[in-house]
KOLZA-659956 format. One line per field, with one value per residue (C-alpha): residue number from 1; x negated, y negated, z negated; chain; residue in one letter. Coordinates in nm, 2 decimals, m for minus. Each point is the difference from the previous one (the first is absolute). Example, Ala and Ser with C-alpha at 12.3 -4.5 7.8 and 13.67 -1.06 7.14 Angstrom:
i: (1,2) $
east: (m1.23,m0.14) $
north: (0.45,m0.34) $
up: (m0.78,0.07) $
ch: (A,A) $
aa: (A,S) $
//
This chain:
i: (1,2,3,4,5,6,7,8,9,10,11,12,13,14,15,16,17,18,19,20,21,22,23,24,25,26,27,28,29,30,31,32,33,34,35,36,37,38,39,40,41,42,43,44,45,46,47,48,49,50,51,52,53,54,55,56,57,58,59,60,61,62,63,64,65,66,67,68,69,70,71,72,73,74,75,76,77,78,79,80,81,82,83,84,85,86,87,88,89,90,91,92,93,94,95,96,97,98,99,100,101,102,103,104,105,106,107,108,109,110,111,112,113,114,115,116,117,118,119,120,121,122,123,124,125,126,127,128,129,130,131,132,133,134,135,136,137,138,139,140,141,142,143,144,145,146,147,148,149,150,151,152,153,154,155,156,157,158,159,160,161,162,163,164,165,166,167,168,169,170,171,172,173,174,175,176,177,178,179,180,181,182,183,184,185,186,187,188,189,190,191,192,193,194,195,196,197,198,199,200,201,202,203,204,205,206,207,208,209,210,211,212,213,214,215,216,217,218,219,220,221,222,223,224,225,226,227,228,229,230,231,232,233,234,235,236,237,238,239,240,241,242,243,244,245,246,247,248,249,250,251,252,253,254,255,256,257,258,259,260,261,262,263,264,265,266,267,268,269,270,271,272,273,274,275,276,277,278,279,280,281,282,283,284,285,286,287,288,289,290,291,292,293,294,295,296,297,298,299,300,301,302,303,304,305,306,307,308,309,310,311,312,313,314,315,316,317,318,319,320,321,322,323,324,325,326,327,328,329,330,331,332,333,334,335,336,337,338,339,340,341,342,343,344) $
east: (m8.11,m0.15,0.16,0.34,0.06,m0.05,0.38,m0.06,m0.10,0.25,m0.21,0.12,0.08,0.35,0.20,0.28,0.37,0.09,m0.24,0.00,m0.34,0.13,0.15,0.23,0.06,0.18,0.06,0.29,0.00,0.23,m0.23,0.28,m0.11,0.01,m0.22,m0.39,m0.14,0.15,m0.16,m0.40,0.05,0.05,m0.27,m0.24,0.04,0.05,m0.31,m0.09,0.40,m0.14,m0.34,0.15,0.26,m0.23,m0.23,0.27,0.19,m0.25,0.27,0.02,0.14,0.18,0.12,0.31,0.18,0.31,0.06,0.34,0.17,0.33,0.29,0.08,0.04,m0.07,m0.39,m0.13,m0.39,0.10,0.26,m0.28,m0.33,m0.14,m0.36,m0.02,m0.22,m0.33,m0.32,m0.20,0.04,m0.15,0.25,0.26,m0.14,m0.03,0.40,0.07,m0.23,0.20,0.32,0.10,0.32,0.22,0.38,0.28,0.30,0.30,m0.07,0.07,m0.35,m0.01,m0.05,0.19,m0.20,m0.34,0.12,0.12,m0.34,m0.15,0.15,m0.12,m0.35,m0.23,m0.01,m0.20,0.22,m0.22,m0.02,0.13,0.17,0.06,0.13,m0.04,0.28,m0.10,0.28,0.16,0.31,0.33,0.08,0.27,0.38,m0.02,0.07,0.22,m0.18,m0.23,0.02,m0.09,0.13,0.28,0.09,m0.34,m0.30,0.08,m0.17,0.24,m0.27,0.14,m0.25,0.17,m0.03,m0.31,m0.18,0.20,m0.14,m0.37,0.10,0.07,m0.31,m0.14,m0.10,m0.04,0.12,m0.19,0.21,m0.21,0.26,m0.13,0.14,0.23,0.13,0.07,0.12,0.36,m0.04,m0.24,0.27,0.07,m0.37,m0.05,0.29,m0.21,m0.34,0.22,0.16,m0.36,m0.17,m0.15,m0.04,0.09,m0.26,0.08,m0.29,m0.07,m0.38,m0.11,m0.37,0.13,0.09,m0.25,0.06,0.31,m0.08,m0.32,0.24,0.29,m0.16,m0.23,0.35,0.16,m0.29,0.01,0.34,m0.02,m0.23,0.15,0.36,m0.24,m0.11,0.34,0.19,0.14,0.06,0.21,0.20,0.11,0.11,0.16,0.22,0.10,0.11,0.20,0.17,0.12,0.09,m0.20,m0.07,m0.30,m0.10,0.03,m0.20,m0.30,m0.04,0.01,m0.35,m0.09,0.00,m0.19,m0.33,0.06,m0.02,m0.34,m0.12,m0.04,m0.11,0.00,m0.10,0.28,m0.05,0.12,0.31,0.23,0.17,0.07,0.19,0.29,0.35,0.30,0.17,m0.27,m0.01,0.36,0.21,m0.22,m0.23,0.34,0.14,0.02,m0.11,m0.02,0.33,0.09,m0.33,0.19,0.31,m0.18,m0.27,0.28,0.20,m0.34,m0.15,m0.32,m0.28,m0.13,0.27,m0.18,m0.31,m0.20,m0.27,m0.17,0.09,m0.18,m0.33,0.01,0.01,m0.29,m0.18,0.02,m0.29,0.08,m0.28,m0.04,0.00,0.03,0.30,0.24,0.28,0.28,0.33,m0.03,m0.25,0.22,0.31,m0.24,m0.10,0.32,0.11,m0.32,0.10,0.37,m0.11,m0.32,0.25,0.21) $
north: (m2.27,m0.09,m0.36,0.13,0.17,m0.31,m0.05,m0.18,m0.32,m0.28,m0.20,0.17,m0.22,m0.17,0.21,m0.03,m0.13,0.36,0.27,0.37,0.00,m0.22,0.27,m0.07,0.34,0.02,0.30,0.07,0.26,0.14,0.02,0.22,0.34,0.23,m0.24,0.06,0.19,m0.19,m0.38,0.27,0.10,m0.43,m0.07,0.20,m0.05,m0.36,m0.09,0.29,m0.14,m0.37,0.11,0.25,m0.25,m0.27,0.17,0.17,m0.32,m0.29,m0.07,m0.32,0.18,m0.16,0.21,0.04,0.19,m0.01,0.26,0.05,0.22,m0.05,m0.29,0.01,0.20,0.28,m0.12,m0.26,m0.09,m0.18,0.00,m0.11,m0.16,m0.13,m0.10,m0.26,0.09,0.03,0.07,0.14,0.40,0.02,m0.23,0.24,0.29,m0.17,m0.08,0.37,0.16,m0.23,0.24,0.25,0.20,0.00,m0.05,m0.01,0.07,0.11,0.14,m0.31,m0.29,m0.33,0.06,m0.34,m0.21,0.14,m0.08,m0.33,m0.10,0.09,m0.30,m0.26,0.07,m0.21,0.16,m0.18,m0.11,0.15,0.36,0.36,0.05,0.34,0.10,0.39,0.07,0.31,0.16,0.34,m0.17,m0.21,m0.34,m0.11,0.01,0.26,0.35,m0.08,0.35,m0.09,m0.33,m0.25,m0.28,0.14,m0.32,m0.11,m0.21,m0.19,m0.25,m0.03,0.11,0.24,0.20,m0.04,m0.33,m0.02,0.22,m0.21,m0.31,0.16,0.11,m0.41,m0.05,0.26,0.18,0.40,0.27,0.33,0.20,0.31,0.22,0.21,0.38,0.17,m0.24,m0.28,0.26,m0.10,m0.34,0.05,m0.16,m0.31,m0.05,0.10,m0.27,m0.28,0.04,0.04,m0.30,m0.18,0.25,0.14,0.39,0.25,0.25,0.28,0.12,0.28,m0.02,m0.34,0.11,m0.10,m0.33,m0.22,0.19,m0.09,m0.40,0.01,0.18,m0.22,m0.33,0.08,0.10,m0.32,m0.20,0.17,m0.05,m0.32,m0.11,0.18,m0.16,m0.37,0.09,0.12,m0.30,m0.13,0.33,0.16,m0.36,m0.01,0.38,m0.03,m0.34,0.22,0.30,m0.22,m0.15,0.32,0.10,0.30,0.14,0.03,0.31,m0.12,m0.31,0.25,0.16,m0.26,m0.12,0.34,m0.03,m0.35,0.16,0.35,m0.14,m0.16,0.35,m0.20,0.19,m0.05,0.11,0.26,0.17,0.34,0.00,0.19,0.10,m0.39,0.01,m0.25,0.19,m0.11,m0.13,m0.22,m0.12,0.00,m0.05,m0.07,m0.34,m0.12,m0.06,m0.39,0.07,0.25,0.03,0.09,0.23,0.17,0.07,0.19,0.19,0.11,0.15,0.15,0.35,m0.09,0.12,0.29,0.17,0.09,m0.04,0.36,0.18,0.02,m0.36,m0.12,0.21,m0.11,m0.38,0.11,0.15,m0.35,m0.18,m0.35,0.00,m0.28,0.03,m0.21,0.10,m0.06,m0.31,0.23,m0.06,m0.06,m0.23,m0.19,0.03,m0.19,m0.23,m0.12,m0.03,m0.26,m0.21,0.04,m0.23,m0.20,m0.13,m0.19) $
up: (16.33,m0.35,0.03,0.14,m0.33,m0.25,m0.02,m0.33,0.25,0.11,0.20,0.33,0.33,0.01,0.24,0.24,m0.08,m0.08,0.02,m0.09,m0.09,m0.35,m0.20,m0.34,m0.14,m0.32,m0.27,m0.17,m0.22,m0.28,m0.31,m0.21,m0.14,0.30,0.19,m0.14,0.23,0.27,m0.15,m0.02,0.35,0.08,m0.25,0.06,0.41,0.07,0.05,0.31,0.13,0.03,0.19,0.24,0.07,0.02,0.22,0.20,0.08,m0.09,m0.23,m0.24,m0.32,m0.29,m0.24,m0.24,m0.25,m0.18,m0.26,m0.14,m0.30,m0.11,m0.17,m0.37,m0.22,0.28,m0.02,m0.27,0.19,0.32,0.29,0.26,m0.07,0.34,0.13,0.32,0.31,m0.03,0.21,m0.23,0.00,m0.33,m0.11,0.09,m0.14,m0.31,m0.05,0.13,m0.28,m0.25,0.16,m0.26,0.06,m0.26,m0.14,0.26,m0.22,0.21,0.39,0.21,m0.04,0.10,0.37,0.10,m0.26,0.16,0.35,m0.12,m0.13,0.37,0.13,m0.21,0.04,0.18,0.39,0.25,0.26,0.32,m0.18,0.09,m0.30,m0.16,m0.36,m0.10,m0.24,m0.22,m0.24,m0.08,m0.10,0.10,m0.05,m0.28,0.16,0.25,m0.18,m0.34,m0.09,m0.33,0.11,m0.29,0.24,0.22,0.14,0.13,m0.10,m0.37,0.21,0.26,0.28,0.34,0.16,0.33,0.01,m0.11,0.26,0.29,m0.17,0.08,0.34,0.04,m0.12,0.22,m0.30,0.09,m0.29,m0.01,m0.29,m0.11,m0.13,m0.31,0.11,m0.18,m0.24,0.27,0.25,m0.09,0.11,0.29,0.24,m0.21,0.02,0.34,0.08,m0.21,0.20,0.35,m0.07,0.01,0.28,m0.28,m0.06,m0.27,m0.06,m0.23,m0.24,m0.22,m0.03,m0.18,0.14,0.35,m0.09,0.14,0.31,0.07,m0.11,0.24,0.30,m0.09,0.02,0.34,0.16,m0.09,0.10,0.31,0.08,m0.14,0.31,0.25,m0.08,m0.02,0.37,0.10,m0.15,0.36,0.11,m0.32,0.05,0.31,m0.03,m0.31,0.13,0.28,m0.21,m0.21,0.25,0.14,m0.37,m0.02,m0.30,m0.27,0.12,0.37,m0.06,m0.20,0.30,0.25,m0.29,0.11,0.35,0.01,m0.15,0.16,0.34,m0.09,m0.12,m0.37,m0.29,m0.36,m0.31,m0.16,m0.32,m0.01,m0.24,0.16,m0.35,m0.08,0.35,m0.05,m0.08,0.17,m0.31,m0.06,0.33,0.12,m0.38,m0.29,0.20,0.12,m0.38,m0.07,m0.37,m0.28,m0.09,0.34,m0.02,m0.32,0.18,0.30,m0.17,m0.27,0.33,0.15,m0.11,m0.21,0.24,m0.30,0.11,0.33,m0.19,m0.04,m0.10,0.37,0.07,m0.30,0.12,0.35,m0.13,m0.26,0.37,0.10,0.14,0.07,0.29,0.22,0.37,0.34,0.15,0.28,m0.24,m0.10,m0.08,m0.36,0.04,0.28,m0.21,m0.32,0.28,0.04,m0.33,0.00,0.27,m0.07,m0.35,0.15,0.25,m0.30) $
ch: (A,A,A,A,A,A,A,A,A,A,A,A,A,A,A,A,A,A,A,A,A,A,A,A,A,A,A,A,A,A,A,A,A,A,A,A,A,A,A,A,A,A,A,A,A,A,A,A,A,A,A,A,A,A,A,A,A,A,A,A,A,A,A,A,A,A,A,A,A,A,A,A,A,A,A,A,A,A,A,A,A,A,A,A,A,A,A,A,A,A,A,A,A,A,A,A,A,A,A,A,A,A,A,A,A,A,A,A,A,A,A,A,A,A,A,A,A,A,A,A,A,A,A,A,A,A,A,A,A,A,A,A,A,A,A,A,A,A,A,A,A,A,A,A,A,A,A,A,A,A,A,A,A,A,A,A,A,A,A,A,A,A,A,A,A,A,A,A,A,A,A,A,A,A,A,A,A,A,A,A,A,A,A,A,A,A,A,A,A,A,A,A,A,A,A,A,A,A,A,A,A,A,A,A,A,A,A,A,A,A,A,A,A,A,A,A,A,A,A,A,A,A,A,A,A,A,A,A,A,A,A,A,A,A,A,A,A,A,A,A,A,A,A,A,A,A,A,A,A,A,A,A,A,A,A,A,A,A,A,A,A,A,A,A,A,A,A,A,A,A,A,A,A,A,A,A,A,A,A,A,A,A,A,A,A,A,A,A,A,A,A,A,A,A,A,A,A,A,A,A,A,A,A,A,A,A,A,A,A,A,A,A,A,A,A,A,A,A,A,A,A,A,A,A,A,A,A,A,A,A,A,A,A,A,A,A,A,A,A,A,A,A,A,A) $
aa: (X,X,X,X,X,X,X,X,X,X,X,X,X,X,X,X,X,X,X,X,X,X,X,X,X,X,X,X,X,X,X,X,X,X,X,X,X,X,X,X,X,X,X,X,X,X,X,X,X,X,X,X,X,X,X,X,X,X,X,X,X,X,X,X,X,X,X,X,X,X,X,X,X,X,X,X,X,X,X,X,X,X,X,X,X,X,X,X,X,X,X,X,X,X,X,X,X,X,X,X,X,X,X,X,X,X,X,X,X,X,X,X,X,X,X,X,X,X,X,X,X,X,X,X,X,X,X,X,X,X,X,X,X,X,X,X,X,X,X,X,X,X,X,X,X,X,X,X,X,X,X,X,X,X,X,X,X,X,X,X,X,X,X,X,X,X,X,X,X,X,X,X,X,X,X,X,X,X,X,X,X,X,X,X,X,X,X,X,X,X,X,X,X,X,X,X,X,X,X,X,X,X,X,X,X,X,X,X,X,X,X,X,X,X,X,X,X,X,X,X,X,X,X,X,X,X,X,X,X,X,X,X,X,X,X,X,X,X,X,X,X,X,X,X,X,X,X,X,X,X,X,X,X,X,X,X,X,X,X,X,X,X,X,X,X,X,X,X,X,X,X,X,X,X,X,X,X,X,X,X,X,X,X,X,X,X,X,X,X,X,X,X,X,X,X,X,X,X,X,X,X,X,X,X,X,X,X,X,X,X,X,X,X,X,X,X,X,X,X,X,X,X,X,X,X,X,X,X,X,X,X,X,X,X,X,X,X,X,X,X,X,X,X,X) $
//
């Protein structure tokens, strides 16, 4: 077991065309003001995240992170400041304790330019790739409300069609919503980690972060294989379904049914309070780009209008366990959003 956990080491067997077991897992976090004990919680955990995963999932690790503040003259340090993969954990650790949260300026962040960043880093091809997105605040251009930058990124960059870029690339977001202050644009993030068969995972409790990384990434590893061993199967039903011109939700649980009949488990991490909402599923993923993103969330009741007192302490009762369990539909409706890109 000693060995297993010296994931400072490269000199590991070459593995299969794609396999699971290689694991690129990337950090993006908002490093603004509100964010410190958010980049500790990170800091101080990365290293037990690496060994359990490592040991859990004989994984092949390499590590990344992004940080991200804010354009000018809303923050004067950096808009991002990005480190490439890297197999060293102490590595890692070492760029996350250089973190300090700080500045900001106006509400909205550079959420678009951190994304942005993700894709030019250096993923190996055969990896399960996964980027954990970690913010308390909206992107430029999507509520004109103390926006410094109503009209988008200065840079010209569009969330949308960024994340569909990593669901190309089979890239899988993992937004960890910072509750309340993100809680008005939980279903604009829910919509960007949907669109990848990614998850949005609502937090209160920066302790329980490396929880919810370490369940995260063992439930996308696991689906990851089972969809690899499924491959024919989820094909041949899915060029059925669309020939009879059934729909997304149709085609999910047809998914559903191919790995049900085999009695097929996975591993599911409880977050029932991150469960997908209807107007990220149905309206907000279906929006071509941000300025069609605009037009519907400005049409939609913010979701702190529904957002109490008890709802914010059941989601700070939240466990984030991980379990073997029967594939559900949220998992088959993610799985489909998978193939539905994999296949282009």
């Amino acid at each position: 077991m000693a060995s297993a956990l010296k994931v400072d080491k490269v000199d590991r067997p070459e593995l299969a065309k794609h396999d699971s077991s290689i694991l690129d897992l990337v950090f993006i976090m908002d490093c603004t003001g509100s964010m410190g004990s958010y980049i500790a919680s990170a800091t101080s955990s990365i290293r037990a995240i690496v060994e359990e995963i490592v040991v859990s999932e004989k994984s092949d690790i390499h590590l990344a992170l992004i940080e991200y503040r804010d354009h000018p003259p809303q923050d004067q340090t950096f808009v991002t400041r990005t480190h490439d993969f890297t197999a060293k954990v102490s590595e890692m650790k070492g760029w996350l304790e250089q973190c300090s949260a700080q500045g900001g300026g106006d509400g909205p962040e550079a959420v678009a330019d951190g994304l942005h960043d993700a894709l030019k880093l250096s993923w190996r091809e055969n990896a399960t790739k996964i980027c954990v997105l970690i913010s308390d605040a909206p992107p430029h251009g999507l509520d004109a409300n103390g926006d410094g930058f109503p009209n988008g990124c200065p840079a010209g960059l569009d969330p949308l069609r960024i994340v569909r870029e990593m669901a190309e690339k089979h890239i899988t977001l993992y937004v960890v919503g910072v509750e309340p202050p993100i809680v008005p644009y939980r279903d604009f993030f829910m919509s960007l980690a949907y669109i990848t068969g990614g998850q949005y995972v609502p937090m209160v409790n920066a302790k329980l972060l490396a929880k919810v990384i370490i369940g995260g990434v063992r439930e996308e590893i696991s689906l990851d294989r089972l969809m690899q061993d499924a491959q024919a199967d989820i094909d041949r039903e899915m060029q059925r379904a669309e020939a009879e011109g059934v729909d997304e939700t149709e085609k999910a649980k047809r998914i559903n049914k191919i790995f049900a009949s085999k009695n097929i488990r996975a591993k599911q991490m409880k977050n029932e309070h991150g469960a997908m909402s209807t107007v990220a599923k149905e309206s907000y993923s279906k929006c071509a780009d941000m300025s069609e993103m605009k037009m519907k969330f400005s049409s939609v009741p913010p979701a702190a209008a529904s957002y109490s007192a008890a709802s914010a302490m059941s989601t700070a009762a939240a466990t984030y366990d991980l379990m073997d369990e029967a594939i559900n539909e949220e998992q088959s409706s993610r799985m489909f959003q998978k193939w539905q890109h994999r296949k282009k």
